[in-house]
KEVOTI-317774 format. One line per 10 residues: number of its first residue (from 1); their letters; for each residue x, y, z of N, C-alpha, C. Coordinates in pm, 1 decimal, always signed. Example, Ala and Ser with C-alpha at 12.3 -4.5 7.8 and 13.67 -1.06 7.14 Angstrom:
<recs>
1> as> +1319.0/-569.0/+780.0/+1230.0/-450.0/+780.0/+1320.0/-330.0/+780.0 ~ +1285.0/-225.0/+708.0/+1367.0/-106.0/+714.0/+1290.0/+3.0/+787.0
</recs>
This chain:
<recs>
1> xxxxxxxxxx> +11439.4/+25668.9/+9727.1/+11521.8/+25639.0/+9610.5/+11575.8/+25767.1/+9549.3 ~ +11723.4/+25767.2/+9519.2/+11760.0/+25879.0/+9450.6/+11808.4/+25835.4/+9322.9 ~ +11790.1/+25950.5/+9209.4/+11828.0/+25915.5/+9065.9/+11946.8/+25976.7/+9052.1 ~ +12044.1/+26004.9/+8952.9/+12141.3/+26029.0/+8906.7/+12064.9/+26145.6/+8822.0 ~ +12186.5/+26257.6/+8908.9/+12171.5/+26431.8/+8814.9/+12162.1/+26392.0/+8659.2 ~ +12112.2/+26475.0/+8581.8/+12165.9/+26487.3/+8463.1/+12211.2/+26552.8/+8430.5 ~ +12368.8/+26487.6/+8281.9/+12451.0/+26544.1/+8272.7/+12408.1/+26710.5/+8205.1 ~ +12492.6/+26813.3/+8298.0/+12493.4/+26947.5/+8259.6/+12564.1/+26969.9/+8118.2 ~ +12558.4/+26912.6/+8025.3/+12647.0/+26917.8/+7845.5/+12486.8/+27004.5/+7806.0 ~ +12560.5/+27052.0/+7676.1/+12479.0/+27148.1/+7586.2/+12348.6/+27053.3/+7500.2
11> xxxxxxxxxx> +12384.2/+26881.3/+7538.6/+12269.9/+26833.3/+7485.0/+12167.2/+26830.7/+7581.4 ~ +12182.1/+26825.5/+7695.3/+12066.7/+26808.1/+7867.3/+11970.0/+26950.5/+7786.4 ~ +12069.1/+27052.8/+7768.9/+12004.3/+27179.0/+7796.5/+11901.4/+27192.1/+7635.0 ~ +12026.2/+27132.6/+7558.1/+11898.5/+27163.5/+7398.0/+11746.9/+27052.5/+7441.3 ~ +11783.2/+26935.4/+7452.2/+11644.7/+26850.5/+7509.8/+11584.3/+26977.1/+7611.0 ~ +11570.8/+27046.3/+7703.4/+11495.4/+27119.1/+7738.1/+11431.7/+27183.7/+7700.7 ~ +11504.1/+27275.0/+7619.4/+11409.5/+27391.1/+7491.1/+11370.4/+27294.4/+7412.5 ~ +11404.0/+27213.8/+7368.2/+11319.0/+27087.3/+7278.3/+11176.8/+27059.1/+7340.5 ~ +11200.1/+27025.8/+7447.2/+11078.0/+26996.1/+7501.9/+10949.6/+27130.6/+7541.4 ~ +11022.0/+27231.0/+7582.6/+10986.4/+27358.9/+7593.2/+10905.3/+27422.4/+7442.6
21> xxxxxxxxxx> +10956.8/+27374.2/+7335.0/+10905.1/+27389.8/+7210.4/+10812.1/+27297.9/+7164.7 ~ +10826.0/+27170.7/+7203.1/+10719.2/+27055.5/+7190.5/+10589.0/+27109.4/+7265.1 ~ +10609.4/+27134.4/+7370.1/+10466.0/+27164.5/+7463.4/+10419.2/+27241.0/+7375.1 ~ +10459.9/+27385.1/+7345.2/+10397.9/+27480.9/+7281.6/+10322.5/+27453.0/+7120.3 ~ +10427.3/+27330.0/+7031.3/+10402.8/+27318.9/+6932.1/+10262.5/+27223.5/+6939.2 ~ +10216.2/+27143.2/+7040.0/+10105.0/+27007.5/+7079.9/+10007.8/+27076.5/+7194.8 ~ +10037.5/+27234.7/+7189.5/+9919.2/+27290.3/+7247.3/+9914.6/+27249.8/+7399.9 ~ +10023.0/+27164.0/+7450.5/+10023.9/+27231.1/+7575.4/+10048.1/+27347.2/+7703.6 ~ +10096.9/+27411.4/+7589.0/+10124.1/+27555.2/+7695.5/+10119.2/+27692.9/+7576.0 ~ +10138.1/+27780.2/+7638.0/+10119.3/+27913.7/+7530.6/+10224.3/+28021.2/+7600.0
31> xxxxxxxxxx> +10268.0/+28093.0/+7469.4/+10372.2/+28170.9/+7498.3/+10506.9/+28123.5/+7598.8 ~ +10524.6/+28212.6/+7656.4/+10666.4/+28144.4/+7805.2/+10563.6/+28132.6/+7927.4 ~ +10457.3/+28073.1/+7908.9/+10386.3/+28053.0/+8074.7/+10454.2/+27971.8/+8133.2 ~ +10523.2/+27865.8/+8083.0/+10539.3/+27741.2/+8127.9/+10728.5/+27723.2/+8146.8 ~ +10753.2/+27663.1/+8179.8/+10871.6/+27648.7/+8222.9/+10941.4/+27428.6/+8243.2 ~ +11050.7/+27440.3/+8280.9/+11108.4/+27290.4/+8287.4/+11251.2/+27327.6/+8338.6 ~ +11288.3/+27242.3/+8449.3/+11370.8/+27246.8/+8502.9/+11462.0/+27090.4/+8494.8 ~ +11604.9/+27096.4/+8551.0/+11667.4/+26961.1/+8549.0/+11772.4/+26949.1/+8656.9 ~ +11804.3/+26825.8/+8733.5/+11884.6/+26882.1/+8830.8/+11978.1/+26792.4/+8780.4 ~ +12105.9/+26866.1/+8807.5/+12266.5/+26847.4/+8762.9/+12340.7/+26877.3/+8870.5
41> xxxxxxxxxx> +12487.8/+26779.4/+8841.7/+12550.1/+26797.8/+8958.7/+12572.0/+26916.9/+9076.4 ~ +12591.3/+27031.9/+8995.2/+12568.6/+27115.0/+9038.8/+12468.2/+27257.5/+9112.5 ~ +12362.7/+27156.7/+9083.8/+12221.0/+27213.8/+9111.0/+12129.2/+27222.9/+9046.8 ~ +12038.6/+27317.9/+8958.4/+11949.7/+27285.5/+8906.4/+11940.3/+27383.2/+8781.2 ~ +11921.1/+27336.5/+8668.6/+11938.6/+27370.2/+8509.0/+11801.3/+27453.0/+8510.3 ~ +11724.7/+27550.0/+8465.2/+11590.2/+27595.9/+8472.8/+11582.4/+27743.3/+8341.1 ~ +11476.5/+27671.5/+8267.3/+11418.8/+27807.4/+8165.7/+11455.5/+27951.4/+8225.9 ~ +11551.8/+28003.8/+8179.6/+11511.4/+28179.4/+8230.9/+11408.0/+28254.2/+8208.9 ~ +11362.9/+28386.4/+8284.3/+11268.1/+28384.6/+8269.2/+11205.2/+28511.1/+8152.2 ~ +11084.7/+28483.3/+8111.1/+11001.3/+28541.1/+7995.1/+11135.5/+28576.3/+7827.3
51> xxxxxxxxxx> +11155.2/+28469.4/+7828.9/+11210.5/+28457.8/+7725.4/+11149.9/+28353.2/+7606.9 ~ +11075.7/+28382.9/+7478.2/+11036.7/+28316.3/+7409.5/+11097.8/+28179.2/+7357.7 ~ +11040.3/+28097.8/+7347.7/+11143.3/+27941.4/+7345.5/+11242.9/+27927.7/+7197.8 ~ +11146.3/+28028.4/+7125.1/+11205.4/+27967.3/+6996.6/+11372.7/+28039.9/+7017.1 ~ +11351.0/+28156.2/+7105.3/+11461.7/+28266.8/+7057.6/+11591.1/+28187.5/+7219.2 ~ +11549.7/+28064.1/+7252.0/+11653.1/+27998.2/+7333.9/+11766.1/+27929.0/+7308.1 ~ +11865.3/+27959.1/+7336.8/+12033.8/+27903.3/+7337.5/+12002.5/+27824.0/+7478.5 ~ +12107.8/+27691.8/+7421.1/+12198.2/+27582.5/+7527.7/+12220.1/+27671.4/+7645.6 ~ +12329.5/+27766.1/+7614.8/+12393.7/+27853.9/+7728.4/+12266.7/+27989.6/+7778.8 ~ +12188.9/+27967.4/+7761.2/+12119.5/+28082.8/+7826.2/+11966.7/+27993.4/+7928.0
61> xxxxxxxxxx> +12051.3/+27860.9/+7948.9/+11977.7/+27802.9/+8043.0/+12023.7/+27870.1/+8183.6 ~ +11940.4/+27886.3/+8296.0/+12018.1/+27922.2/+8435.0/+12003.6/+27813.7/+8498.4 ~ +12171.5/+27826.0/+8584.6/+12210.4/+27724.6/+8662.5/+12128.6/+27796.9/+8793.9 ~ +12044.2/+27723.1/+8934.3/+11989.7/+27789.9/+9082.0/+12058.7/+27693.0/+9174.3 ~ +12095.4/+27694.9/+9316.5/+12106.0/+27633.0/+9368.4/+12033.4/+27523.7/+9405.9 ~ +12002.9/+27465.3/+9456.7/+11933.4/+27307.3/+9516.3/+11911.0/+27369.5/+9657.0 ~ +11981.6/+27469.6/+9727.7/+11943.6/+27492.1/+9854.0/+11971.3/+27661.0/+9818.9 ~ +11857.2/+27749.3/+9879.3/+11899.7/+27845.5/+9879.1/+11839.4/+27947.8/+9743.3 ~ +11850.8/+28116.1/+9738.6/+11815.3/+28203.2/+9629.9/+11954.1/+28168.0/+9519.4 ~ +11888.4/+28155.1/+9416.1/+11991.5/+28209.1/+9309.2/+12082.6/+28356.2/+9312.0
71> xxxxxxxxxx> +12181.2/+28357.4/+9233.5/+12279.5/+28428.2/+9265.3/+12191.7/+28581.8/+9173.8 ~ +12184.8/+28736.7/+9179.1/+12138.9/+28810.9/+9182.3/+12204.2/+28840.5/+9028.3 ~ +12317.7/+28783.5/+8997.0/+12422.6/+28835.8/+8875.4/+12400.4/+28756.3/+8800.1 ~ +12367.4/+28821.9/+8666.0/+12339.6/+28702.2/+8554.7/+12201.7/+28710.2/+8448.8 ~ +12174.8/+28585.3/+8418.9/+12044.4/+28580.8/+8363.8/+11940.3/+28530.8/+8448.3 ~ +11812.2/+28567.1/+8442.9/+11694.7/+28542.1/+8530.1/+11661.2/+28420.6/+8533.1 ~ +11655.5/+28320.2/+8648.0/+11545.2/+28228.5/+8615.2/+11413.0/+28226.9/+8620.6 ~ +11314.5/+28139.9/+8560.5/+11190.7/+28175.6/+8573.7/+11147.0/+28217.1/+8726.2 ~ +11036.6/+28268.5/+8724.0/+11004.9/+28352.7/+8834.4/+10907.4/+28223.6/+8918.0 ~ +10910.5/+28096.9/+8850.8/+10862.3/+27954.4/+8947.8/+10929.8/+27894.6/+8975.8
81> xxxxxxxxxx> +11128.3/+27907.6/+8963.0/+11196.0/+27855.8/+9007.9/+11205.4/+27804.5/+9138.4 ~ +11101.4/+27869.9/+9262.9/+11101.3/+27815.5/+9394.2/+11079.2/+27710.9/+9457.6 ~ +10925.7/+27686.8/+9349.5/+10893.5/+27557.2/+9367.3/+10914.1/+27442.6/+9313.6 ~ +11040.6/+27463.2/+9175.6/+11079.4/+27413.5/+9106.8/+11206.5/+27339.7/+9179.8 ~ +11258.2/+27395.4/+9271.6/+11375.3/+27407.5/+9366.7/+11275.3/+27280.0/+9497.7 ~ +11218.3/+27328.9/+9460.9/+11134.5/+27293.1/+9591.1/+11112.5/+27101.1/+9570.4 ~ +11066.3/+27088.4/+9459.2/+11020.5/+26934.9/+9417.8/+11153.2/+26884.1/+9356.7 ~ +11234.4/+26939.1/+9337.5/+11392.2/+26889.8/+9333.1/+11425.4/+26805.3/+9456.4 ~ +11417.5/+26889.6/+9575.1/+11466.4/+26842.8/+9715.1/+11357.3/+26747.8/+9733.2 ~ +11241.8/+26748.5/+9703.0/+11154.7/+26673.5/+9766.7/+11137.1/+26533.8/+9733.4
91> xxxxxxxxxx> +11221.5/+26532.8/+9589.7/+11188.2/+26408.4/+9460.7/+11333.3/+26379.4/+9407.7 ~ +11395.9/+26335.1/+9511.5/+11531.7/+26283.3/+9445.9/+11533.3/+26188.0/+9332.4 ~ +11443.9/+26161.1/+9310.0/+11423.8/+26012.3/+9275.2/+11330.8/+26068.5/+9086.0 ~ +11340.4/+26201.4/+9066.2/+11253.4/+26257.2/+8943.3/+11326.3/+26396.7/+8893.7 ~ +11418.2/+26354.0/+8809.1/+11557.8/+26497.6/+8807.4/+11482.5/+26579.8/+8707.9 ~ +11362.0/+26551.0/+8692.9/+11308.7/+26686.0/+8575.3/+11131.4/+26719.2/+8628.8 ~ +11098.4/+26847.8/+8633.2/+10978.5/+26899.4/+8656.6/+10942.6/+26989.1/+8532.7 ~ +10841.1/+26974.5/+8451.2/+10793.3/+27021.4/+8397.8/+10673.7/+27109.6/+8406.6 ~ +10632.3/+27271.2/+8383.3/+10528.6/+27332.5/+8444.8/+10454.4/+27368.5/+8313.8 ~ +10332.7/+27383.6/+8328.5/+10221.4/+27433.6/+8213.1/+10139.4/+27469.2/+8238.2
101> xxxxxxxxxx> +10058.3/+27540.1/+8098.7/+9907.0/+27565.2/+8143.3/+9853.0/+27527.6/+8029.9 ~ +9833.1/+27360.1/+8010.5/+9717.9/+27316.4/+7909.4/+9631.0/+27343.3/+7917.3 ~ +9550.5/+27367.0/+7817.7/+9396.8/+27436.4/+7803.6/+9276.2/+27363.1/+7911.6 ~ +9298.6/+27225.6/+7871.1/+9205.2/+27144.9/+7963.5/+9252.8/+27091.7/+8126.7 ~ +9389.0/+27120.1/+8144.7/+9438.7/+27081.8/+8282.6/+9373.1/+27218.3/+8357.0 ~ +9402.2/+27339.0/+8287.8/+9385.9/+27483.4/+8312.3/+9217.4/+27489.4/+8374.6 ~ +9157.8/+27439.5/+8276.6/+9019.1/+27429.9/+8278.0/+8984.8/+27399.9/+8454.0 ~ +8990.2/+27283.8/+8423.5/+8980.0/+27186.2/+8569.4/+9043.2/+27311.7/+8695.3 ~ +9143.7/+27342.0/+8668.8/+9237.1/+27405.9/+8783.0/+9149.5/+27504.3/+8837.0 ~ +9110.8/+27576.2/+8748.6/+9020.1/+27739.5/+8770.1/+8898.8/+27694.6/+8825.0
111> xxxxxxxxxx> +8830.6/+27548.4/+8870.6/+8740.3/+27540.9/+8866.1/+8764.7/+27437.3/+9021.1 ~ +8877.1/+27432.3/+9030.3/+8930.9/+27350.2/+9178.3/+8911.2/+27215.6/+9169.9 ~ +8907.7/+27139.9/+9063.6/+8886.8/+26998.6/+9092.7/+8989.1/+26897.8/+9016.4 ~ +8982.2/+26830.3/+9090.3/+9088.7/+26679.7/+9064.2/+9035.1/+26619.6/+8999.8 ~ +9129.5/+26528.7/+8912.2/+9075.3/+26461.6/+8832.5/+9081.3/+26279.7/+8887.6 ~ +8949.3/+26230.2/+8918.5/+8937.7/+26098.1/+8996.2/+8969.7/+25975.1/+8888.6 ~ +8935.0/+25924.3/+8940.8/+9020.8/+25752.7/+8832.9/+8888.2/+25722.1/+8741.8 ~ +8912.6/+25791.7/+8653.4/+8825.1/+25845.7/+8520.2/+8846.0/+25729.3/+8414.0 ~ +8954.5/+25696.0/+8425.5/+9056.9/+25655.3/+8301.7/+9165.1/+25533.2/+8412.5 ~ +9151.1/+25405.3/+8362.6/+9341.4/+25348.9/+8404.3/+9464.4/+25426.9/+8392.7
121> xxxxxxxxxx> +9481.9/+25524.1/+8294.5/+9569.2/+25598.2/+8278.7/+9605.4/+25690.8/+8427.5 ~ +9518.8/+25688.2/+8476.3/+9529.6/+25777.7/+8612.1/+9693.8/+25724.0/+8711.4 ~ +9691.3/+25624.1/+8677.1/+9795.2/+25526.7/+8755.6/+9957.8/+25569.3/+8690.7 ~ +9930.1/+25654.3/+8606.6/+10055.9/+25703.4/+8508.0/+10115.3/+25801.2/+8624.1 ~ +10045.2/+25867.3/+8721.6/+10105.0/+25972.7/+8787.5/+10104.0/+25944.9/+8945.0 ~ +10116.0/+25789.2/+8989.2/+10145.2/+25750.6/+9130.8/+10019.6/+25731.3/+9217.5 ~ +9857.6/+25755.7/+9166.6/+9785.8/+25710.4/+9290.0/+9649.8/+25678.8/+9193.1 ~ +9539.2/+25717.0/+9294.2/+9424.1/+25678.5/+9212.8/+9375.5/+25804.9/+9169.7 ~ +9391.2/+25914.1/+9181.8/+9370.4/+26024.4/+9095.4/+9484.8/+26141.9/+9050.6 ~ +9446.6/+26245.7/+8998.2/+9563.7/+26357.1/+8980.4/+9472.5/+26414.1/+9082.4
131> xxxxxxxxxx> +9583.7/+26491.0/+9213.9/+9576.2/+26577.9/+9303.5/+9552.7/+26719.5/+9253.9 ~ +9495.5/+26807.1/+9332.0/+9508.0/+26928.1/+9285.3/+9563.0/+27007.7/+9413.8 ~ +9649.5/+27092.8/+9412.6/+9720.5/+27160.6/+9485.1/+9663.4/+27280.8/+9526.7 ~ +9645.4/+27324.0/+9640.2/+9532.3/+27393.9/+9718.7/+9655.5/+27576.6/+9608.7 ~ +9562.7/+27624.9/+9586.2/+9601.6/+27808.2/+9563.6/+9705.6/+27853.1/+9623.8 ~ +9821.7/+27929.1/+9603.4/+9904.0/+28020.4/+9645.5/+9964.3/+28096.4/+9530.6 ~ +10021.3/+28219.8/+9588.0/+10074.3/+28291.1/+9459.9/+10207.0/+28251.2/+9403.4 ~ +10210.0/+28271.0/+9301.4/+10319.4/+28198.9/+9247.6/+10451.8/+28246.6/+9277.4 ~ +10531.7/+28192.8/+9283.8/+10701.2/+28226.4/+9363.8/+10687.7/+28251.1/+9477.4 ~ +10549.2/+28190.7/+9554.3/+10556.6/+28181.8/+9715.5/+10619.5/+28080.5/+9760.9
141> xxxxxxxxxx> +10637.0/+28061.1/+9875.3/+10703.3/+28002.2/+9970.6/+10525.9/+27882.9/+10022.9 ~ +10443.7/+27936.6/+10017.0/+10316.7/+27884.5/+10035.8/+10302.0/+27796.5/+9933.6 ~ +10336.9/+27861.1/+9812.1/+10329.5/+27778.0/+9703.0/+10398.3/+27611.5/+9673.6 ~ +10557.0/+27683.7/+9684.8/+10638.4/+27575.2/+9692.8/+10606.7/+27403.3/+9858.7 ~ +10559.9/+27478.5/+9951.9/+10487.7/+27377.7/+10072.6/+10386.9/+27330.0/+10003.3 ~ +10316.6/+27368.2/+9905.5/+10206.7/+27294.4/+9862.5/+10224.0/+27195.2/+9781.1 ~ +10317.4/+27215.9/+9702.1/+10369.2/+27147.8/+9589.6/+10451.7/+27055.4/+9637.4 ~ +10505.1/+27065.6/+9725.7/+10603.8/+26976.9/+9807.8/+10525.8/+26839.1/+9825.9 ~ +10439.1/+26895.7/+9975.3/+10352.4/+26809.0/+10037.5/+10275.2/+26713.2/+9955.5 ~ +10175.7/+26757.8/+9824.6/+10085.8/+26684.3/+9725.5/+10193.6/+26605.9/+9626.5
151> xxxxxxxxxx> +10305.7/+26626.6/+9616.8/+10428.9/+26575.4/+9508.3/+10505.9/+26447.3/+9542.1 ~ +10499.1/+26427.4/+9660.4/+10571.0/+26354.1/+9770.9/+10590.2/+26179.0/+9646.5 ~ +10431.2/+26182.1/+9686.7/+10422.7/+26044.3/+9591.2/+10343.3/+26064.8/+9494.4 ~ +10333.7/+26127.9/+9368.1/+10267.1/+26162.7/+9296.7/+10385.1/+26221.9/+9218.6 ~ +10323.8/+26158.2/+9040.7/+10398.3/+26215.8/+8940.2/+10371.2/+26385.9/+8880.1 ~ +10269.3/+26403.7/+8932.3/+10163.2/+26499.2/+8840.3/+10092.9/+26576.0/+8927.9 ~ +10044.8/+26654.6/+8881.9/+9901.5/+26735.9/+8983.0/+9811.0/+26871.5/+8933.9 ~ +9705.5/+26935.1/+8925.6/+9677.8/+27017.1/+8907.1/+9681.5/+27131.4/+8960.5 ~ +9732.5/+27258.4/+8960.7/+9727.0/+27350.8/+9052.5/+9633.7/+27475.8/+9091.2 ~ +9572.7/+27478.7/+9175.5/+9447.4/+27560.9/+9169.3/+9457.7/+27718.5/+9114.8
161> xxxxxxxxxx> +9385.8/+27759.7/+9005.6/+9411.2/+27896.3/+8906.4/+9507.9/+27878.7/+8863.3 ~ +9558.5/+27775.7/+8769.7/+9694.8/+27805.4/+8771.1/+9718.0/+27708.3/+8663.0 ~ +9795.4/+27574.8/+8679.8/+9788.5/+27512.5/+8546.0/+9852.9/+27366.3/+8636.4 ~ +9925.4/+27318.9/+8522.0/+9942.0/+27176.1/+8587.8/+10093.6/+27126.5/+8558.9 ~ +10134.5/+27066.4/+8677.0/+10325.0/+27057.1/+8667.2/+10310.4/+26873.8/+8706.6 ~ +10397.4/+26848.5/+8605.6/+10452.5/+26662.7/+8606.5/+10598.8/+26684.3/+8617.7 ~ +10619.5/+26594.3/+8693.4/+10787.1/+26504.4/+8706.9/+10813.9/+26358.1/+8641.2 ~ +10932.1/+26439.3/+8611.7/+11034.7/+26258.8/+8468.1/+11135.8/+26211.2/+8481.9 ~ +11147.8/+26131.7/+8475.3/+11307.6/+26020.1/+8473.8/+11365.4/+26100.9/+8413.4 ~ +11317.4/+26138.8/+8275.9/+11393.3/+26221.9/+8173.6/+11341.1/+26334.6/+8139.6
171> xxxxxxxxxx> +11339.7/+26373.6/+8069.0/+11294.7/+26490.1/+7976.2/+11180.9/+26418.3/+7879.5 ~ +11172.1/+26338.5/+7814.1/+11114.5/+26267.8/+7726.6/+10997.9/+26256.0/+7815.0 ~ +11033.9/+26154.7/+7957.9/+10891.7/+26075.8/+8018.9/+10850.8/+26195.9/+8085.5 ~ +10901.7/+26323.7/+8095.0/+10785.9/+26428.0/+8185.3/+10724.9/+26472.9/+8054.0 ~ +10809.3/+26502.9/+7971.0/+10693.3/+26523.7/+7812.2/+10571.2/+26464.7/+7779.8 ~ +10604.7/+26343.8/+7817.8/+10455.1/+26238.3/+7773.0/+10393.7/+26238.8/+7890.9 ~ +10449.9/+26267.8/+7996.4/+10301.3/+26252.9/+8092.7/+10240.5/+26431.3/+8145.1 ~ +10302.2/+26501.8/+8065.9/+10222.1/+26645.7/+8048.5/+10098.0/+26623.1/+7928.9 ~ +10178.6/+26537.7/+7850.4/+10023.1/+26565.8/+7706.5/+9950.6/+26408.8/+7761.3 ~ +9975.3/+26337.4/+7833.4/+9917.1/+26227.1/+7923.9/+9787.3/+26284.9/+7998.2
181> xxxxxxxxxx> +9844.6/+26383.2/+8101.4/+9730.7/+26442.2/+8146.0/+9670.6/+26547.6/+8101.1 ~ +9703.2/+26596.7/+8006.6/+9624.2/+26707.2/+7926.3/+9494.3/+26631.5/+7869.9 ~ +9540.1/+26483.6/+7779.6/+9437.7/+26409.2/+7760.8/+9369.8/+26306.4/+7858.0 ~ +9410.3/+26313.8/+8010.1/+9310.4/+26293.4/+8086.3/+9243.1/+26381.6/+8113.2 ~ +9256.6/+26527.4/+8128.9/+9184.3/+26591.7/+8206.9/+9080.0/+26645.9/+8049.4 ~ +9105.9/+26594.1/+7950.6/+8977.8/+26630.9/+7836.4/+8863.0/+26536.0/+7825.8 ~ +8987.8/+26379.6/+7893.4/+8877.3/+26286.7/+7861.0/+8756.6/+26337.6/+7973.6 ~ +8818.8/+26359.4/+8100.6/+8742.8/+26401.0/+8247.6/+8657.9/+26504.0/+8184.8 ~ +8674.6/+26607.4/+8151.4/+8593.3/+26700.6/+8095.7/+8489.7/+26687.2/+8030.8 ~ +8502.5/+26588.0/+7902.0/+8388.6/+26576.9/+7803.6/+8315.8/+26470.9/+7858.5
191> xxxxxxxxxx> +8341.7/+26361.5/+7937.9/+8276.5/+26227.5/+8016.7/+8155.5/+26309.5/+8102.6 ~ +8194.7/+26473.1/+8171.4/+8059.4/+26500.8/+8265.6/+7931.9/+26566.4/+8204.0 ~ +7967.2/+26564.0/+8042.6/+7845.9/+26609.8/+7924.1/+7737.4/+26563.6/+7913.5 ~ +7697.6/+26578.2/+7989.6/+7537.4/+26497.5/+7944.7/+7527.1/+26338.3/+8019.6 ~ +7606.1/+26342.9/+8174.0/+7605.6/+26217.4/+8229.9/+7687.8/+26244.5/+8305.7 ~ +7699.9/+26097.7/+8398.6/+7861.2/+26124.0/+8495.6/+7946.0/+26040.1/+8452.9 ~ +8073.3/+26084.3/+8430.3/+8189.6/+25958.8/+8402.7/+8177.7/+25857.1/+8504.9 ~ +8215.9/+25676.4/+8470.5/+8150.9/+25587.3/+8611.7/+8374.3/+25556.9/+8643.9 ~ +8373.3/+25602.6/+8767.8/+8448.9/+25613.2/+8859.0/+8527.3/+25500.5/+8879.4 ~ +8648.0/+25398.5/+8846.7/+8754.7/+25293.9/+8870.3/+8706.2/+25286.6/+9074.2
201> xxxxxxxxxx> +8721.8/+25166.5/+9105.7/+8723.9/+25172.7/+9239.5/+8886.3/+25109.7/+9300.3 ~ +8893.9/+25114.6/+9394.7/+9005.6/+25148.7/+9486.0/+9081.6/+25022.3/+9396.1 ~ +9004.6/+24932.4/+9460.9/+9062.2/+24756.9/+9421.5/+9068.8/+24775.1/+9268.3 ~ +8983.3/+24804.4/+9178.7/+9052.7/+24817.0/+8990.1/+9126.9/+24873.3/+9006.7 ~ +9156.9/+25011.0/+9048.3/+9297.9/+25101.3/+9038.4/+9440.6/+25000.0/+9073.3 ~ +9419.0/+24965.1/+9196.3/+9531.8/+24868.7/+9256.0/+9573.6/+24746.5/+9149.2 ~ +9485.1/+24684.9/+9113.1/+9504.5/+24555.0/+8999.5/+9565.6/+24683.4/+8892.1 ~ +9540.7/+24808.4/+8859.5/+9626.1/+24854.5/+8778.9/+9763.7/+24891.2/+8802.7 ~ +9807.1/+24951.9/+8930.2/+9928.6/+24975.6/+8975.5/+10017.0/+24888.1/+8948.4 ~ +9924.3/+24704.5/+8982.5/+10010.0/+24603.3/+8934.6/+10052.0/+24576.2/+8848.0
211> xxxxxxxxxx> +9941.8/+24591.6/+8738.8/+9987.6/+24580.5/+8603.9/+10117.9/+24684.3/+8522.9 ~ +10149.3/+24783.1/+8603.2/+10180.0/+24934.1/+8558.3/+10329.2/+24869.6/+8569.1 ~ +10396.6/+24772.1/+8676.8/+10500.4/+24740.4/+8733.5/+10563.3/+24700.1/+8603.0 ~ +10505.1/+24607.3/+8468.5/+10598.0/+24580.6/+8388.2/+10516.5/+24635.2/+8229.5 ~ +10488.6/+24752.1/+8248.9/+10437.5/+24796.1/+8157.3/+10574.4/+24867.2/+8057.7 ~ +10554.8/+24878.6/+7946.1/+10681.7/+24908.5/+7851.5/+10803.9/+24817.1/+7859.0 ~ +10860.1/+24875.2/+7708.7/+10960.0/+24759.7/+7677.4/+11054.1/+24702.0/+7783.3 ~ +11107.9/+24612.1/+7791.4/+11166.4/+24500.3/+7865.3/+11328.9/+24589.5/+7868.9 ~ +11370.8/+24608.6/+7996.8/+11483.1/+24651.4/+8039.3/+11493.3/+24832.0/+7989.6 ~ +11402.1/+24861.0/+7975.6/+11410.9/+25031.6/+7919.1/+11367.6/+25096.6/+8020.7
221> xxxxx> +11489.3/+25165.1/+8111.0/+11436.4/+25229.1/+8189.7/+11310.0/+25389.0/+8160.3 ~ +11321.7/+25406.5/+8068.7/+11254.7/+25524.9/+8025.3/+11118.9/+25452.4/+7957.8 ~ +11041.8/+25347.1/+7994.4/+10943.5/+25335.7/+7928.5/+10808.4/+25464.6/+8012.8 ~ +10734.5/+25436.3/+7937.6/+10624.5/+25560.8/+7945.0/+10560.1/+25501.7/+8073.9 ~ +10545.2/+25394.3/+8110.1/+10482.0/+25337.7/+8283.7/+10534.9/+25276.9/+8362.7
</recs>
């Protein structure tokens, strides 16, 4: 399935730093770690790079290709644009990637583990758990194959040392399913305190997928499931 670019106008790009400022303001990310990209007719809209959000203009978004290095002249894009490029091609069907390092996705990441079907909510990001994406350095080419491969069918994922990147219909629905899994991976966290969280099995998850099919308002393509 492929979605329709979004439109490249100065509102696509303010919703970005909007959202870019939301993460930071709800404690999902800190400083410029994090980044959000959008693909438009012309290729792909993406945070430049180490530039503080508050101090961001419409026009000082960078346009990258969809195939190929960005052009050398200009303003920088973030320095994760590869793999950002990368789940573009891979996810026709999800024109926005959002990247972070929430405190508690972060947690989990540094520590290599996925988060298992803890929660029904798990079904928010395409399977029965959030994946975690095996280590590479960042703006690798290793990196971007990893992210590819684990992204395929999956909204979300954790990345090992590193932090955690979701894909959205919009800008809005990758917003909510970044602070989605920020508060799964706290609920996952505080559940192994003094016990084990008890584990959804294959068949509950599935009766949830079903349920997930007409979850949110009636004819809104942007509902949250």
């Amino acid at each position: 399935m492929t979605t329709a670019p979004l439109p490249d106008t100065a509102a696509t790009r303010q919703a970005l730093i909007d959202a870019c400022r939301a993460m930071n303001a709800r404690h999902l990310n800190q400083g410029t770690s994090g980044n959000i990209s959008a693909r438009v007719a012309d290729g792909v809209l993406i945070t430049p790079s180490g530039v503080a959000y508050d101090a961001l203009a419409p026009d000082m978004m960078v346009t990258i290709p969809l195939e190929g290095s960005p052009d050398e002249i200009g303003p920088k894009p973030s320095s994760e644009w590869p793999f950002h490029q990368a789940l573009h091609k891979a996810r026709p069907d999800m024109p926005v990637v959002l990247h972070a390092h929430p405190p508690y996705c972060s947690v989990l990441a540094v520590q290599r583990r996925a988060i298992p079907a803890c929660h029904y909510m798990i079904a928010a990001f395409g399977g029965d758990d959030v994946p975690l994406v095996d280590y590479a350095l960042f703006g690798s080419q290793a990196l971007c194959d990893n992210m590819a491969a684990v992204m395929t069918e999956r909204h979300g994922c954790l990345m090992a040392n590193h932090g955690a990147t979701v894909l959205g219909e919009t800008v809005e629905k990758a917003l909510w399913r970044l602070e989605e899994l920020e508060s799964l991976a706290r609920t996952y966290l505080f559940s192994t305190i003094g016990g084990a969280p008890h584990i959804l099995t294959a068949e509950e998850m599935a009766e949830v997928h079903v349920a997930f099919r007409s979850y949110g308002p009636r004819s809104d393509n942007n509902s949250v499931a």
